[in-house]
C-alpha positions as CSV (number, residue, x, y, z in Angstrom):
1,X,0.5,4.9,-16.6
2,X,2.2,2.2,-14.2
3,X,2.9,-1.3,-15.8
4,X,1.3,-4.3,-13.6
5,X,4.4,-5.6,-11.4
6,X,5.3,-8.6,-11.5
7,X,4.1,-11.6,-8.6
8,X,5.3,-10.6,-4.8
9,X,7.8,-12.5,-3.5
10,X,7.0,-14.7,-0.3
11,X,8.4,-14.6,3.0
12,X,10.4,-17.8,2.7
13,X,12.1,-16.3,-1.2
14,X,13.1,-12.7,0.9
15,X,14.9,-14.8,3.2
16,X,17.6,-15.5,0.3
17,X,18.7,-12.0,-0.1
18,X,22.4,-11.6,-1.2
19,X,24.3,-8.3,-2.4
20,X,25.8,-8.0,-5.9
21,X,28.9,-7.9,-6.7
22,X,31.3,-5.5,-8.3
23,X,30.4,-7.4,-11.3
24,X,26.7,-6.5,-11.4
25,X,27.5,-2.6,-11.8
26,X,26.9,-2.6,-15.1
27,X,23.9,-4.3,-15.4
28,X,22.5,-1.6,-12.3
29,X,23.6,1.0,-14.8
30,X,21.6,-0.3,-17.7
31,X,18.1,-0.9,-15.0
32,X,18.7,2.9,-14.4
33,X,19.1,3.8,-18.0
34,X,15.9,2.3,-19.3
35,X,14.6,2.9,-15.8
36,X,15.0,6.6,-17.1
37,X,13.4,6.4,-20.0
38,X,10.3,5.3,-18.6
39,X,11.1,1.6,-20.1
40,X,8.5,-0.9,-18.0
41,X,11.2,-4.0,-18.8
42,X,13.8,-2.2,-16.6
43,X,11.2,-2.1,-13.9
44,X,10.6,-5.1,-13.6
45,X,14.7,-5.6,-13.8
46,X,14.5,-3.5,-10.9
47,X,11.9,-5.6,-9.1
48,X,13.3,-9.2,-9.5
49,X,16.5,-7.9,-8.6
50,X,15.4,-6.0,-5.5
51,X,11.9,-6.5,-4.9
52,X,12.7,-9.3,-2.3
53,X,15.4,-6.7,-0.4
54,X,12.4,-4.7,0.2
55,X,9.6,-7.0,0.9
56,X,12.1,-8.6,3.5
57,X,12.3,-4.9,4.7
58,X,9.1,-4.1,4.9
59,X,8.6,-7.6,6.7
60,X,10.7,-7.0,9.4
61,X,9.8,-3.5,10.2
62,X,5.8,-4.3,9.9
63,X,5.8,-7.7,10.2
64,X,2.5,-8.8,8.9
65,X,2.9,-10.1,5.3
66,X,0.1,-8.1,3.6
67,X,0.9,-5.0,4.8
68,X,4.7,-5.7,3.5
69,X,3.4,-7.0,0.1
70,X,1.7,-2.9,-0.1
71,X,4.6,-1.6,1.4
72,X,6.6,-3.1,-1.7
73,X,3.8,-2.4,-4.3
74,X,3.9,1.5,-3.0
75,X,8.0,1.6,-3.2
76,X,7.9,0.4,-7.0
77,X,5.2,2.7,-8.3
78,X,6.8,5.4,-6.5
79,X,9.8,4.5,-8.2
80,X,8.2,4.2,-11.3
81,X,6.4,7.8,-10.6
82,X,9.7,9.4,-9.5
83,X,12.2,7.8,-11.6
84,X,12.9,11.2,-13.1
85,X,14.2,12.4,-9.6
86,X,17.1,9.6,-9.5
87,X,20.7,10.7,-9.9
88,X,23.6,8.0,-10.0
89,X,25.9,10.4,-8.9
90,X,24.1,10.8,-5.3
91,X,23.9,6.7,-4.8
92,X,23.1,3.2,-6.2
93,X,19.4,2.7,-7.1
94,X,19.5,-0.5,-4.8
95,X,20.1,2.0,-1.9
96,X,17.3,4.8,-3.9
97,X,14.8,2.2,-3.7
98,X,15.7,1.4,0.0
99,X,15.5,5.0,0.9
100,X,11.7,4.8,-0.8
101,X,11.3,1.7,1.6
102,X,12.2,3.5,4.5
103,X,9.3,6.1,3.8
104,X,7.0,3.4,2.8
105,X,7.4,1.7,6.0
106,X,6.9,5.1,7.9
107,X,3.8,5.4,6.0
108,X,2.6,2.2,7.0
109,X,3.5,2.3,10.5
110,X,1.7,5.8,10.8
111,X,-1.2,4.3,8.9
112,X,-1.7,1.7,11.6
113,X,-1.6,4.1,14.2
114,X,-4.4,5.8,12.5
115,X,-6.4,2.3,12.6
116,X,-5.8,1.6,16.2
117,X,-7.1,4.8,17.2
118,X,-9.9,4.6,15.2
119,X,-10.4,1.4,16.2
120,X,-10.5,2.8,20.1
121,X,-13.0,5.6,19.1
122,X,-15.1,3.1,18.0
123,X,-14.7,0.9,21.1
124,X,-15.0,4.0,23.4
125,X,-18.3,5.1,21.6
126,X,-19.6,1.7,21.6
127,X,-19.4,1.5,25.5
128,X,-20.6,4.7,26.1
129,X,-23.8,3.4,24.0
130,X,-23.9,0.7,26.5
131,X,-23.6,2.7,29.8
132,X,-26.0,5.7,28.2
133,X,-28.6,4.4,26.6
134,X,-30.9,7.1,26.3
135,X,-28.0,9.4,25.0
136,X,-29.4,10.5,21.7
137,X,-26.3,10.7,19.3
138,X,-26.4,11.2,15.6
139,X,-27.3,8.2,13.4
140,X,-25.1,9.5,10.3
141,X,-22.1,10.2,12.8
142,X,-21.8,6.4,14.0
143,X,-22.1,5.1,10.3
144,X,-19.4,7.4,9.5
145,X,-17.3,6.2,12.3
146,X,-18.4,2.3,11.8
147,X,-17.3,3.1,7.6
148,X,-14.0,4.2,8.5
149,X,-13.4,1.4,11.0
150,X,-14.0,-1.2,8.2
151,X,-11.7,0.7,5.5
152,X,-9.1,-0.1,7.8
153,X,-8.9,-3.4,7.6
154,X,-8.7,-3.4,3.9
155,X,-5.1,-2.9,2.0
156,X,-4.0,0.2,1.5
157,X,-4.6,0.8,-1.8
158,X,-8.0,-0.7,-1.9
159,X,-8.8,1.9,1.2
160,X,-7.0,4.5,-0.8
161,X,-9.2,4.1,-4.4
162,X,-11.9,3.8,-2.2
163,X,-12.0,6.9,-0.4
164,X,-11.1,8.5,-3.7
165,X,-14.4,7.3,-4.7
166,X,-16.4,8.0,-2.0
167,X,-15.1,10.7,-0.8
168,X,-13.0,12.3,-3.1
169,X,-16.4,11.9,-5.5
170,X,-13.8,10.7,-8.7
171,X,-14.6,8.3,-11.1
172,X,-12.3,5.8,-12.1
173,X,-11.0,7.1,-14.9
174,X,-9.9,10.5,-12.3
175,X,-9.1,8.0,-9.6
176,X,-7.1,6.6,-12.7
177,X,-5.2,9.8,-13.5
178,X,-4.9,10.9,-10.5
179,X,-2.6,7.9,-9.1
180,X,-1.1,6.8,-12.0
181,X,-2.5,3.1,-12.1
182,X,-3.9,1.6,-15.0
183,X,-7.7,1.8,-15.6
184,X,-8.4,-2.2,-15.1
185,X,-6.5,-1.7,-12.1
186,X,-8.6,0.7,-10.5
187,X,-11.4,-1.3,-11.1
188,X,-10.6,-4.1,-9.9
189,X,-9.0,-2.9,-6.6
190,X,-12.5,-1.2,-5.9
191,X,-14.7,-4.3,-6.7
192,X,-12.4,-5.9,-4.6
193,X,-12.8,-3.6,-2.0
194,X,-16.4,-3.5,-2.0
195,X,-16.6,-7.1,-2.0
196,X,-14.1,-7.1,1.2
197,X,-16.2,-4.1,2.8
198,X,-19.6,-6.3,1.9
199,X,-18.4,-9.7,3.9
200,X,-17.1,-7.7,6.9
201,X,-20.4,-5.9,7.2
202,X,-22.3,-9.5,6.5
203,X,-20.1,-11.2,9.2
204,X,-21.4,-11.2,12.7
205,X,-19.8,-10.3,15.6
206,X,-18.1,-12.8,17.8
207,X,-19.9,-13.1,21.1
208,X,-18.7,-10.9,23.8
């Protein structure tokens, strides 16, 4: 189960990042250790000592601040999920968790490719509506097109546990042991979601 990580930094804290010095080996040895042995205190060690590092990374490679707080949220439970597969002797765990980051930030960058075609698909169908009328395409086809357009605009994990849902047909105790996260978590980042997902289909579009 993944312990709740502690609050994200903001932009104006990553901005303050400095390196450790010689000094601080030891204690990087001991967040390791009890990283290890599956000890939650050690990461959150792990987080106030490098969680701005990455949310600064994550920043400047995807520069929009929500996507970076997921981006760092999705670098600590995957070193929390994969904390088996870290070995000192191939590198620090500052530069482990950067090399997460790096994926993480693929991830996200490939993710919003995804969106913006998605987003063009819809566009594109939209204005063929417009210019064929009489053109008779399926009703359950749009919606599904329409859905996937509003997922994306939600955080990645909320679009995540909800596509497990609907989808993926789980419940949330299998969304639950399927990713790791807590129970209460998974809850609440679909009730979240559904509540996002219910005020963007409420809102009207702006006029054209």
């Amino acid at each position: 189960m993944s312990p709740a990580l502690p609050a994200l930094p903001r932009p104006a804290e990553s901005a303050h990042v400095t390196s450790c010095p010689d000094a601080c080996d030891g204690a990087e040895a001991a967040i390791a250790d009890g990283l290890a042995r599956g000890e939650e205190a050690a990461l959150a060690a792990a987080y106030e000592r490098w969680g701005s590092l990455v949310y600064s990374l994550a920043l400047r490679a995807l520069r929009d601040p929500q996507d970076a707080e997921d981006a760092t949220q999705q670098v600590f439970f995957a070193a929390w999920r994969g904390r088996a597969g870290y070995d000192p002797a191939r590198g620090s765990l500052g530069g482990w968790l950067v090399g997460i980051t790096r994926h993480a930030i693929a991830d996200g960058l490939a993710a919003r490719v995804r969106r913006a075609r998605l987003t063009g698909l819809v566009t594109a169908h939209q204005e063929d509506v417009l210019r064929h009328p009489q053109h008779n395409e399926s009703e359950e086809a749009l919606t599904r097109v329409l859905l996937l357009e509003m997922l994306s605009r939600l955080p990645a994990v909320q679009r995540r546990l909800l596509g497990l849902a609907v989808w993926g047909d789980l419940t949330h105790s299998q969304i639950s042991r399927e990713t790791g996260l807590p129970l209460g978590t998974v809850k609440s980042h679909i009730r979240r979601g559904l509540q996002a997902l219910r005020k963007i289909i409420e809102t009207p579009p702006l006029p054209g």
